[in-house]
C-alpha positions as CSV (number, residue, x, y, z in Angstrom):
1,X,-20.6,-8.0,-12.6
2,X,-22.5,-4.7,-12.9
3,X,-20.0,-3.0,-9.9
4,X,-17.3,-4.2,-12.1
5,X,-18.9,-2.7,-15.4
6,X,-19.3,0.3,-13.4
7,X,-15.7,0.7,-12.3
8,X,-14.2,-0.4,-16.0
9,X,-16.0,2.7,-17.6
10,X,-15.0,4.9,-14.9
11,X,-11.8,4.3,-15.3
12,X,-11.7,4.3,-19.0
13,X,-11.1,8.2,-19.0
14,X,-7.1,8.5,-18.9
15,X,-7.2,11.4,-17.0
16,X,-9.7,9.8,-14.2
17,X,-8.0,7.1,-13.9
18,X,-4.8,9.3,-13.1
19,X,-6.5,11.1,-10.9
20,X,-7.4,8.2,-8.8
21,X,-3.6,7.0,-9.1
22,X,-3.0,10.6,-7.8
23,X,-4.7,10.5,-4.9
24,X,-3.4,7.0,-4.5
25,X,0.1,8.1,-3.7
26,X,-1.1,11.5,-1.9
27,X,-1.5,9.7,1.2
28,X,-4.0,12.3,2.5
29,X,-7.1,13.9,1.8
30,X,-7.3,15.9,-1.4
31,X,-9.5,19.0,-2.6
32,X,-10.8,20.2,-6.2
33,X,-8.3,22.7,-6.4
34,X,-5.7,20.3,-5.5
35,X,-6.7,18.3,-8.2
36,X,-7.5,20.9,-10.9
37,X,-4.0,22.4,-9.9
38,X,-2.4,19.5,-10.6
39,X,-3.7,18.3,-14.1
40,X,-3.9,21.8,-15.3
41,X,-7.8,21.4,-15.7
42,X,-10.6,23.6,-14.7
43,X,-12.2,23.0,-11.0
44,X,-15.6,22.5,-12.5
45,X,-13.6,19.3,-14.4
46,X,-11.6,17.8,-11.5
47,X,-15.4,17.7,-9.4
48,X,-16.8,15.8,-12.4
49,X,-13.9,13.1,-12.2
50,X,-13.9,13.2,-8.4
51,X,-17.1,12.7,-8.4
52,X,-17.6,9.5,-10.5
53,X,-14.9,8.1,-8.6
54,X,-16.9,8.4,-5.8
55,X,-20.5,7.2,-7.3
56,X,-18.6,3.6,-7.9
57,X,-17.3,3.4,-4.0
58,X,-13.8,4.0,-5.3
59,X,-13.0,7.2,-3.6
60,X,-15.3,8.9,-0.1
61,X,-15.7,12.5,0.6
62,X,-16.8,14.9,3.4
63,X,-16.8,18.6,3.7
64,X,-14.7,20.5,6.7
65,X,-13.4,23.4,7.4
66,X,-9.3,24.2,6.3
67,X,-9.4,27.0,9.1
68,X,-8.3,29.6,6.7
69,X,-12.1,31.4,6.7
70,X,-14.3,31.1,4.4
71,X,-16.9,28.4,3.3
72,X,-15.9,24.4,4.3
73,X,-13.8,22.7,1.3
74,X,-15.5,18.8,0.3
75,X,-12.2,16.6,1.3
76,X,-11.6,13.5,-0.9
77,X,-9.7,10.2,-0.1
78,X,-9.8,6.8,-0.6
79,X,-12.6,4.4,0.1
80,X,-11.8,1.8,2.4
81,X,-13.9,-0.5,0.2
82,X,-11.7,-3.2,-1.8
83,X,-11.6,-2.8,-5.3
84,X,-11.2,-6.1,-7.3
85,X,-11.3,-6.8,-10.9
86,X,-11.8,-10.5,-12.0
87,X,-13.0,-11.6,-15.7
88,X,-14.4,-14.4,-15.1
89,X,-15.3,-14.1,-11.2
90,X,-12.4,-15.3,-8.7
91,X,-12.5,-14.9,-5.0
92,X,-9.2,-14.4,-4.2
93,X,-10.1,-13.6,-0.5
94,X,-12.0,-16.1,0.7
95,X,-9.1,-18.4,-0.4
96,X,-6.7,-16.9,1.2
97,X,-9.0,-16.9,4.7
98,X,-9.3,-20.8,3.8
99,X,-5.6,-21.4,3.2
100,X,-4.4,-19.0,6.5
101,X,-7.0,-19.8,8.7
102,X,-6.3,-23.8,8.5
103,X,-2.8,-22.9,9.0
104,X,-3.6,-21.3,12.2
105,X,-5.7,-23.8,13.3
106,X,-2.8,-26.2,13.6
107,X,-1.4,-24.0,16.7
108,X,2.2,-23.1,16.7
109,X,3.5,-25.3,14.3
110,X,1.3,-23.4,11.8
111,X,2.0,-19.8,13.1
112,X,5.3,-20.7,12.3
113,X,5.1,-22.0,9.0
114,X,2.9,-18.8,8.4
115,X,6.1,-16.9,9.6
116,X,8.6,-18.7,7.5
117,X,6.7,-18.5,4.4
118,X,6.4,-15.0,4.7
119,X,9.8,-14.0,5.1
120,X,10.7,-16.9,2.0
121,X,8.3,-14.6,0.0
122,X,9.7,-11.3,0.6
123,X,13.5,-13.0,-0.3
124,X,12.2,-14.3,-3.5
125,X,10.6,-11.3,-4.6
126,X,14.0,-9.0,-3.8
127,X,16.1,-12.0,-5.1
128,X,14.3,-12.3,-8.7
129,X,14.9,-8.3,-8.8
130,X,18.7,-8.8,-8.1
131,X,19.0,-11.2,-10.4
132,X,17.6,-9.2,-13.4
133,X,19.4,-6.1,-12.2
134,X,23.2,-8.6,-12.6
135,X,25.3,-6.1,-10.9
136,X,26.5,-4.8,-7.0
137,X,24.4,-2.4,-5.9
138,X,25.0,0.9,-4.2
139,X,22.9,2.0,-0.9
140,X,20.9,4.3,-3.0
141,X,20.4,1.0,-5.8
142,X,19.0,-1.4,-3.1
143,X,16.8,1.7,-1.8
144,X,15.1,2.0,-4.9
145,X,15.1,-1.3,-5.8
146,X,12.8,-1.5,-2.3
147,X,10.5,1.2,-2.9
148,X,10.0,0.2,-6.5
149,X,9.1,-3.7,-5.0
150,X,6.9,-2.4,-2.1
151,X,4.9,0.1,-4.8
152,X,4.6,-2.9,-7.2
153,X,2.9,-5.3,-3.9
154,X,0.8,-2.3,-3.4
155,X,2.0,-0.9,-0.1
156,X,2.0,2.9,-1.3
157,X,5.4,3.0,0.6
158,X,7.9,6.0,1.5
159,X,11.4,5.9,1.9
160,X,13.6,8.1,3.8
161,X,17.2,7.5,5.6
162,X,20.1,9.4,7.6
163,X,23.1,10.8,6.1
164,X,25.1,7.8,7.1
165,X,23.0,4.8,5.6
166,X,23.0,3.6,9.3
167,X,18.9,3.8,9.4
168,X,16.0,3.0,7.0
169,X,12.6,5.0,8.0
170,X,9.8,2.8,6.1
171,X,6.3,3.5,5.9
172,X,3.8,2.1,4.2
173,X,-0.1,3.6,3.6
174,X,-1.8,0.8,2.1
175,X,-2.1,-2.8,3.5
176,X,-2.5,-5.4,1.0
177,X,-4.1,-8.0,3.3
178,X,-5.7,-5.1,5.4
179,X,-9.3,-7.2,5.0
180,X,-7.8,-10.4,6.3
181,X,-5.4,-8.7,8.8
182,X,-8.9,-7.1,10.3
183,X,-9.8,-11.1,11.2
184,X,-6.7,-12.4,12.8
185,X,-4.0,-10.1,13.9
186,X,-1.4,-12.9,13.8
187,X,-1.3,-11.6,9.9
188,X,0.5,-8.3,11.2
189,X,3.2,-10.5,12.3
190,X,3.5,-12.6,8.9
191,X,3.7,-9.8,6.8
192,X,6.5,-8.3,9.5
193,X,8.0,-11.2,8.1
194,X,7.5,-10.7,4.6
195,X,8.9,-6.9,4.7
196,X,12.2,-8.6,6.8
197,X,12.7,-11.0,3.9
198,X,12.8,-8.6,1.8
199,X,15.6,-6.0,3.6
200,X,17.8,-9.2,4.4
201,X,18.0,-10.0,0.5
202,X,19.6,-6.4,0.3
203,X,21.6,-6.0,3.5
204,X,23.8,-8.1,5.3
205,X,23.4,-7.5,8.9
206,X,19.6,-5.6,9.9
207,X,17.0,-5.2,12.1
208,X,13.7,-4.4,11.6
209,X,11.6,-2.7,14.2
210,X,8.0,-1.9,13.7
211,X,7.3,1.6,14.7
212,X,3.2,2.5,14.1
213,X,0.7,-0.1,12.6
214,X,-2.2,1.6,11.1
215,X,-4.8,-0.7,12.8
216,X,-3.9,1.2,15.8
217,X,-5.4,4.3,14.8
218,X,-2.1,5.4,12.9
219,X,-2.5,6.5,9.2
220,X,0.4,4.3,8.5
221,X,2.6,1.3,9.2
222,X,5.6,2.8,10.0
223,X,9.2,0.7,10.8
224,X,12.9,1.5,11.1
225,X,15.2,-0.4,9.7
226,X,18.5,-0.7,11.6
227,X,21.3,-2.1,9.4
228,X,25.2,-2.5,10.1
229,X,26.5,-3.8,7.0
């Protein structure tokens, strides 16, 4: 309760807790400049915020050398540690360790139902968008309507594609279930399923091929997405 205090006041300053969503979608390390640059505030400012973001094991930082002479810049990203906010107390995790890891115990069967659900959650969440959106979409339409999903399940994703819609680049630089992936790598291929789900609500005929996976060293799950519609 007194980590959760701690956090709640620290991100009770508007301008903090910007920052912190900032940095959030950077994707990579951040300096005080960067920062003060950004929000228009003085350097001596953007430290003070960076740094109570880092007293409450929300953000990590290290000094090294840009390579452009002078003295070493302090680098700042994100903490690896999981921040969750419950009022009353909930643990959300070790539920979901219960409820996966006695479906994996029952063998295939259960790695399949683990697959299947997936992929039935990543239709329903596309699906409930199309239905409030009530009209066809264009390429560019089911794009966004993907990148504004993915950043609403937390996956910090990026979009890109080629000039003829034939190919969806996909990456995503935050893992929602990264703490329970770390246990049981079987996870990797459930939530394969869930982002597959999700493109075949959109498009009629695609593949999804997984390209990098960030617990391989990469700083990003990264997937093509092949689609002949």
């Amino acid at each position: 309760m007194e980590q959760t205090l701690k956090i709640t006041n620290v991100l009770s300053d508007p301008t903090r807790f910007s920052i912190y969503q900032y940095i959030t979608k950077h994707h990579n390390e951040v300096t005080v400049q960067e920062v003060a640059d950004s929000f228009n505030i003085h350097p001596n400012v953007a430290r003070l915020h960076l740094s109570k973001l880092e007293d409450v094991n929300m953000l990590v930082s290290e000094t090294k050398k840009t390579g452009k002479g002078g003295r070493p810049s302090r680098l700042y990203r994100l903490s690896d540690d999981v921040v969750q906010l419950n009022f009353p107390y909930r643990d959300y995790q070790l539920l979901s360790e219960i409820a996966i890891g006695t479906l994996l115990s029952l063998g295939e069967v259960g790695k399949k139902a683990l697959l299947e659900t997936g992929q039935r959650f990543g239709k329903e969440i596309i699906e409930k968008e199309l239905k409030r959106n009530g009209q066809p979409l264009s390429f560019n339409d089911k794009l966004h309507l993907l990148k504004d999903a993915a950043s609403l399940l937390g996956f910090y994703p990026e979009f890109d594609t080629n000039s003829d819609h034939t190919k969806v680049y996909f990456k995503i630089f935050n893992c929602p279930f990264k703490e329970v992936v770390a246990q049981d790598r079987e996870l990797c291929k459930m939530h394969f399923s869930f982002l597959e789900g999700m493109f075949d609500s959109l498009f009629k005929n695609v593949q999804l091929i997984e390209e990098d996976n960030m617990f391989k060293g990469c700083s990003s799950c990264n997937y093509l997405a092949l689609i002949n519609d």
